[in-house]
C-alpha positions, -999 to +999 in steps of 0.1 A: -524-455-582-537-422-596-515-390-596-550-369-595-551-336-572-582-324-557-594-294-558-593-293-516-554-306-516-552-273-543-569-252-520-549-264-491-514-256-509-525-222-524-539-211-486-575-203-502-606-207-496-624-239-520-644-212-533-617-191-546-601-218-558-631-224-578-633-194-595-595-190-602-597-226-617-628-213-640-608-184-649-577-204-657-592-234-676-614-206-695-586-188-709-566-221-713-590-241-731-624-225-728-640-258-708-646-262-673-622-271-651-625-308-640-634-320-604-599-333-602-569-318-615-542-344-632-507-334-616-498-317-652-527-301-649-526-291-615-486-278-619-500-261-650-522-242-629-501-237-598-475-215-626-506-195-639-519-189-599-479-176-591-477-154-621-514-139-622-522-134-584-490-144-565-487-178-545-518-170-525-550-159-536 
């Protein structure tokens, strides 16, 4: 069993669009550890990036 998240379940609990997901994770992962964000999240990762998305733009996009 894998504790990976999708960027779609992400998408889903944020309320946005996959697309701004997308560009919020590029931004994120950028400034965080200038790669590209992977195709699925590990849930470290994903809470990680969930604390970043409330701080920088709120729990929504």
């Amino acid at each position: 069993m894998t504790d990976d998240v999708s960027r779609i379940d992400l998408a889903r609990e944020l309320g946005v669009h996959e697309h701004v997901l997308r560009s919020h994770l590029h931004e994120y992962f950028g400034e965080q550890t200038g790669q590209e964000a992977p195709e699925a999240l590990t849930r470290g990762q994903a809470d990680g990036f969930l604390a970043w998305h409330a701080t920088r733009y709120g729990t929504a996009g």
